[in-house]
N, CA, C and O atoms as a GROMACS GRO file, in nm:
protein
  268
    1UNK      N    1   0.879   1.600  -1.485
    1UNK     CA    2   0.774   1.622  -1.388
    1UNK      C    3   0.835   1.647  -1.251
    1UNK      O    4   0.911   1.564  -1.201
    2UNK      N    5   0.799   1.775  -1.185
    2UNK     CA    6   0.898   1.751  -1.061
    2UNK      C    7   0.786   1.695  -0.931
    2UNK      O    8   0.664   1.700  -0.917
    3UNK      N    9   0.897   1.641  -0.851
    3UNK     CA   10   0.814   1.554  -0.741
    3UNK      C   11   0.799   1.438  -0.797
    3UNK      O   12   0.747   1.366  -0.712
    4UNK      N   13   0.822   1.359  -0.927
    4UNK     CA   14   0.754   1.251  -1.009
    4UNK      C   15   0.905   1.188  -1.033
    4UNK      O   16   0.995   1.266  -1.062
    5UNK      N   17   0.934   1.035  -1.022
    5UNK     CA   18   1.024   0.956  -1.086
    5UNK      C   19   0.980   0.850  -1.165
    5UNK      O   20   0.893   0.774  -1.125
    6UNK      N   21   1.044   0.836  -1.295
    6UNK     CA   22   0.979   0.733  -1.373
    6UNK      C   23   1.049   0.588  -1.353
    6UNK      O   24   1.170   0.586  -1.376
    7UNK      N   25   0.982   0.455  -1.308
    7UNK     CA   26   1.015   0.359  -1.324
    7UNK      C   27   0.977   0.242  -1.417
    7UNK      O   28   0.875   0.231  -1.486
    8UNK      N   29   1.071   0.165  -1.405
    8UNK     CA   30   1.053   0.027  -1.527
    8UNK      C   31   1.004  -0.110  -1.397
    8UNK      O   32   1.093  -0.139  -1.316
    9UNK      N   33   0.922  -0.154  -1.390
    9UNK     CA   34   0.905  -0.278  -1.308
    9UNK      C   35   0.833  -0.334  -1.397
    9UNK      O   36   0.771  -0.281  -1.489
   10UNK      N   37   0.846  -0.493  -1.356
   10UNK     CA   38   0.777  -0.613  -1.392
   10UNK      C   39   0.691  -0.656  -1.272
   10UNK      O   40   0.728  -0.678  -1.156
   11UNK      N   41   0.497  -0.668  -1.359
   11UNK     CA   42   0.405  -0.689  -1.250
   11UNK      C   43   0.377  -0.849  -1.335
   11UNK      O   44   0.412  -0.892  -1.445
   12UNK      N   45   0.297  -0.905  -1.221
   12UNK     CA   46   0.251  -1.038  -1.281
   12UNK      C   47   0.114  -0.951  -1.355
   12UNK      O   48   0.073  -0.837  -1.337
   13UNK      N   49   0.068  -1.059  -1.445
   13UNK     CA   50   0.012  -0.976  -1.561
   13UNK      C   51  -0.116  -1.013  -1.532
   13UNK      O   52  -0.192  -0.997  -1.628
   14UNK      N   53  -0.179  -1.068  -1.407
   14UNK     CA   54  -0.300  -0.998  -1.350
   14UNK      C   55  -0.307  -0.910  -1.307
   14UNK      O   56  -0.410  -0.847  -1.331
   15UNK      N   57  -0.210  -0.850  -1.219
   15UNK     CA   58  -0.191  -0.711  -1.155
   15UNK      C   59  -0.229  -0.607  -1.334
   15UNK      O   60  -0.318  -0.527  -1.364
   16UNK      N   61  -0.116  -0.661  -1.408
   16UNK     CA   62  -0.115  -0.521  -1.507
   16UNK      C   63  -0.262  -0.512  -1.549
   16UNK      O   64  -0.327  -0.408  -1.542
   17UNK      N   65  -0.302  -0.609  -1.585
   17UNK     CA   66  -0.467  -0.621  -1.645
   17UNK      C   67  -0.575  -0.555  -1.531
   17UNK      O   68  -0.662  -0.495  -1.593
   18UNK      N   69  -0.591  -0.550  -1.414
   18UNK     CA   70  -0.651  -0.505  -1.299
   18UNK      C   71  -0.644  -0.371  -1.307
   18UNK      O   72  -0.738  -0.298  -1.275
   19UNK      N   73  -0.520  -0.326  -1.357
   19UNK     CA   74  -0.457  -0.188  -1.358
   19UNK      C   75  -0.540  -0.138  -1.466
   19UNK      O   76  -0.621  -0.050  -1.440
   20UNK      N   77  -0.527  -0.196  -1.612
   20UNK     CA   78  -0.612  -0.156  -1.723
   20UNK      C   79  -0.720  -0.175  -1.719
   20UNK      O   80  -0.774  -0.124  -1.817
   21UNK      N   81  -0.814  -0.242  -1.630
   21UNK     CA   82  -0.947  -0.249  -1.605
   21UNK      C   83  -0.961  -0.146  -1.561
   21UNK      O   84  -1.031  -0.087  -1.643
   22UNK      N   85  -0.930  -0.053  -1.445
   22UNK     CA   86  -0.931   0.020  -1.320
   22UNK      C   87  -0.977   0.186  -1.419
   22UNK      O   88  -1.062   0.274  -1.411
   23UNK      N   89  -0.847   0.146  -1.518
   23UNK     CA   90  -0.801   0.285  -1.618
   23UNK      C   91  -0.956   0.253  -1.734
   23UNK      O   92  -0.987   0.359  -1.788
   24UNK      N   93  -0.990   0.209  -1.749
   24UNK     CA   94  -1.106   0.163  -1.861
   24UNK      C   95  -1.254   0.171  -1.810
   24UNK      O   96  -1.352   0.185  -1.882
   25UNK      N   97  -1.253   0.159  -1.655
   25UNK     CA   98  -1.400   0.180  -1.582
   25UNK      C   99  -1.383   0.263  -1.533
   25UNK      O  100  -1.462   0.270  -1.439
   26UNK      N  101  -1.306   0.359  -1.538
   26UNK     CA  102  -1.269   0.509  -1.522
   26UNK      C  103  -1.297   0.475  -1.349
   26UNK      O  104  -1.387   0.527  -1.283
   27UNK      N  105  -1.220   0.400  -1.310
   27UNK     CA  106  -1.169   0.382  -1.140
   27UNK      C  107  -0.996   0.459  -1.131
   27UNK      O  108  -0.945   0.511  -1.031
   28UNK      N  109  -0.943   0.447  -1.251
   28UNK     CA  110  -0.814   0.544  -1.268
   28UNK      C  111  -0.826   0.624  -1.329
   28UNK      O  112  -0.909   0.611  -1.419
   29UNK      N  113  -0.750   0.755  -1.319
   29UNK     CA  114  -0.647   0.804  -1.442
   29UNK      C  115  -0.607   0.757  -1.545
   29UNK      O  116  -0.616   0.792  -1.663
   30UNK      N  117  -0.542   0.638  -1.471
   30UNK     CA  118  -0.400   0.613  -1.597
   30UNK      C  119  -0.330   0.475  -1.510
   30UNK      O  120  -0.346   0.472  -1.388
   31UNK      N  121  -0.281   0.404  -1.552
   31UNK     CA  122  -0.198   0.314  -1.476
   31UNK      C  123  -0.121   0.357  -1.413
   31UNK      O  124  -0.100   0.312  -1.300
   32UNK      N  125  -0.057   0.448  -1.460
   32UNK     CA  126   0.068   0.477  -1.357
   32UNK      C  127   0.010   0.538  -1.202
   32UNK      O  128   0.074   0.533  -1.096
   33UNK      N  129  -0.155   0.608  -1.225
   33UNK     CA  130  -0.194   0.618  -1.078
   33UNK      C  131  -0.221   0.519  -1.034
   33UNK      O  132  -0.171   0.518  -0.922
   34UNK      N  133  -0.260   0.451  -1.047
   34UNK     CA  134  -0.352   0.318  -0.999
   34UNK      C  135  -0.226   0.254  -0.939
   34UNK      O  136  -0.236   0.201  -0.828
   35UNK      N  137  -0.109   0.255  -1.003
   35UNK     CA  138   0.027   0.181  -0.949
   35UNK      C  139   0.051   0.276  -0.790
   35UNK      O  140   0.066   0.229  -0.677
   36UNK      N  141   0.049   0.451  -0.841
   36UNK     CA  142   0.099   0.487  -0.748
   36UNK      C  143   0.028   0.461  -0.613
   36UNK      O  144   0.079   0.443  -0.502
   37UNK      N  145  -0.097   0.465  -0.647
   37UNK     CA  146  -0.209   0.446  -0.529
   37UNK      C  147  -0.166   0.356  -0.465
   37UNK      O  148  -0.130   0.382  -0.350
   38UNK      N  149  -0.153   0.209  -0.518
   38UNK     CA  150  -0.125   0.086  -0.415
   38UNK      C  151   0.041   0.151  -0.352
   38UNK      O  152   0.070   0.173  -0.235
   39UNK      N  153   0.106   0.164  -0.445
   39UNK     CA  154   0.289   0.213  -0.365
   39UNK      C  155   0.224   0.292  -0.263
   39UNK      O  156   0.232   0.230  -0.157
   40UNK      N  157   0.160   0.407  -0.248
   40UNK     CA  158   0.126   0.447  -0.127
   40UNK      C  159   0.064   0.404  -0.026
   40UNK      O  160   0.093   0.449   0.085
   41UNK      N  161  -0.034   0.311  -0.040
   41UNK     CA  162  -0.119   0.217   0.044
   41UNK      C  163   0.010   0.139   0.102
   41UNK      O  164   0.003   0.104   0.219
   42UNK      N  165   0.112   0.111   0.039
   42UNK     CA  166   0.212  -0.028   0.092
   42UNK      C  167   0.291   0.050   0.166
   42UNK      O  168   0.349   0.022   0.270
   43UNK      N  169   0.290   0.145   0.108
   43UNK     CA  170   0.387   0.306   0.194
   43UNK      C  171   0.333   0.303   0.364
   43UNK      O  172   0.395   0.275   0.467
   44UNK      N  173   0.234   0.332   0.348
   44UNK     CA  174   0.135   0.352   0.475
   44UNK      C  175   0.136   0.299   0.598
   44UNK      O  176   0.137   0.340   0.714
   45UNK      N  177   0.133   0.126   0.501
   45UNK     CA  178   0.100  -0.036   0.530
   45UNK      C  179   0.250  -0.021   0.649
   45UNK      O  180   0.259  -0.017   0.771
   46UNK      N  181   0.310  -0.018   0.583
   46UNK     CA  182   0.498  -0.038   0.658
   46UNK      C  183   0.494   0.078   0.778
   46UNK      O  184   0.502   0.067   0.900
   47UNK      N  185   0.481   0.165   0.715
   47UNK     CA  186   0.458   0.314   0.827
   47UNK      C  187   0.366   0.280   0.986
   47UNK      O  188   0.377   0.329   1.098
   48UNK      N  189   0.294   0.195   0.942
   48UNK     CA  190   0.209   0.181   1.071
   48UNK      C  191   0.257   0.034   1.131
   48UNK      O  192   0.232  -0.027   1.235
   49UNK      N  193   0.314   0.014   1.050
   49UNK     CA  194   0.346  -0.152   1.154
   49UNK      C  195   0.410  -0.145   1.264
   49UNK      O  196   0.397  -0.215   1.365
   50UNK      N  197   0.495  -0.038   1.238
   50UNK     CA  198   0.612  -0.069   1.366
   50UNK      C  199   0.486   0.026   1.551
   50UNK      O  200   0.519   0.019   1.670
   51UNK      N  201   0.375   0.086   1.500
   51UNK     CA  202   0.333   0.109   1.542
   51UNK      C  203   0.244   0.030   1.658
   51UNK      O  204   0.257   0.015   1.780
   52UNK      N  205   0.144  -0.017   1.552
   52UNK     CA  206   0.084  -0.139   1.547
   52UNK      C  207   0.111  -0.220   1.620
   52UNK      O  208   0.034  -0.249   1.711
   53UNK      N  209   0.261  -0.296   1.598
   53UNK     CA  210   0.322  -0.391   1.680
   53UNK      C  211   0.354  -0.350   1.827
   53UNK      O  212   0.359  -0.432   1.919
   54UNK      N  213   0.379  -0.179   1.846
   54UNK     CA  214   0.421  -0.193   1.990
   54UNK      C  215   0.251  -0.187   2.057
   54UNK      O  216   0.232  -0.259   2.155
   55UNK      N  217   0.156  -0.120   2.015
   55UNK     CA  218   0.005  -0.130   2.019
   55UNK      C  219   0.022  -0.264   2.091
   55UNK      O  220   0.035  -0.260   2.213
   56UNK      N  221   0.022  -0.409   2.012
   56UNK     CA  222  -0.009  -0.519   2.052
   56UNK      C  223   0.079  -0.594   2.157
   56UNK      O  224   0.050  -0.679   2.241
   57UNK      N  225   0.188  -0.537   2.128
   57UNK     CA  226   0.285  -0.577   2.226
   57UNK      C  227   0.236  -0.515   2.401
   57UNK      O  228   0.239  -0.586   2.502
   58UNK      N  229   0.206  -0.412   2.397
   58UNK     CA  230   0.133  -0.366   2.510
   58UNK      C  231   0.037  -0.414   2.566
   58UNK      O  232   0.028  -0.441   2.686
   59UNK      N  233  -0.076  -0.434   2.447
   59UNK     CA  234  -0.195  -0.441   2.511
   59UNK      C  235  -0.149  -0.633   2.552
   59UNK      O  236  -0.197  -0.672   2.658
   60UNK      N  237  -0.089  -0.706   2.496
   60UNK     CA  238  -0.028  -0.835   2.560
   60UNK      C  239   0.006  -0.808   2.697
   60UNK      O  240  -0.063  -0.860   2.785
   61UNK      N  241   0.094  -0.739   2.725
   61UNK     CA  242   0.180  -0.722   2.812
   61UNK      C  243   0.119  -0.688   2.953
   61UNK      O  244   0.161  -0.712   3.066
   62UNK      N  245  -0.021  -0.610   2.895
   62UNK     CA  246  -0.132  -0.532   3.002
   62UNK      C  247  -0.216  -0.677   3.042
   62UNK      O  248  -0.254  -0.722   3.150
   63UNK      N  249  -0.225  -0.725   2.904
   63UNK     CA  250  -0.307  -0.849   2.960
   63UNK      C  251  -0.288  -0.965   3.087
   63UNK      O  252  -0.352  -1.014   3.180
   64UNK      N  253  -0.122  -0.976   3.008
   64UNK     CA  254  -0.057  -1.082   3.134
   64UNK      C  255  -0.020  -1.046   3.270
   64UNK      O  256  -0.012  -1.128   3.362
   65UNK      N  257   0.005  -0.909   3.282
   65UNK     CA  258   0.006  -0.871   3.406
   65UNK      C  259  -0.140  -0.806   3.499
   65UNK      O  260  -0.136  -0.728   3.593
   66UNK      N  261  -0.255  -0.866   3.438
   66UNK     CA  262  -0.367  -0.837   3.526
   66UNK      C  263  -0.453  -0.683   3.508
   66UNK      O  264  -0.569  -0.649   3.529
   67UNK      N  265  -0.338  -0.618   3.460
   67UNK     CA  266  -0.426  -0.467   3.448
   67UNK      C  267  -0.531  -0.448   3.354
   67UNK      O  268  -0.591  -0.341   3.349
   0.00000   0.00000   0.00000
């Protein structure tokens, strides 16, 4: 598949079952989307933090100095 890598991980086996619910109430594809979906959500998650943090770090910073 190009663009696609196949991996082997170990989920706790509520996660995997959540996954096969998801795929069974036709909320997925397939597990392996439902996996990729959250990897991208966590993708995202990290992507915006460092953001985020200077966001709050500012608006602190605005706070303590009166503006």
């Amino acid at each position: 598949m190009p663009g696609k890598e196949k991996l082997s991980v170990t989920v706790d086996r509520t996660v995997a079952d959540a996954a096969r619910t998801a795929v069974s109430a036709g909320r997925a594809p397939s597990v392996s989307a439902w996996v990729n979906a959250a990897l991208r959500w966590q993708l995202a998650q990290e992507r915006r933090a460092p953001v985020l943090d200077r966001f709050m770090t500012d608006d602190a910073e605005q706070e303590h100095s009166g503006s």
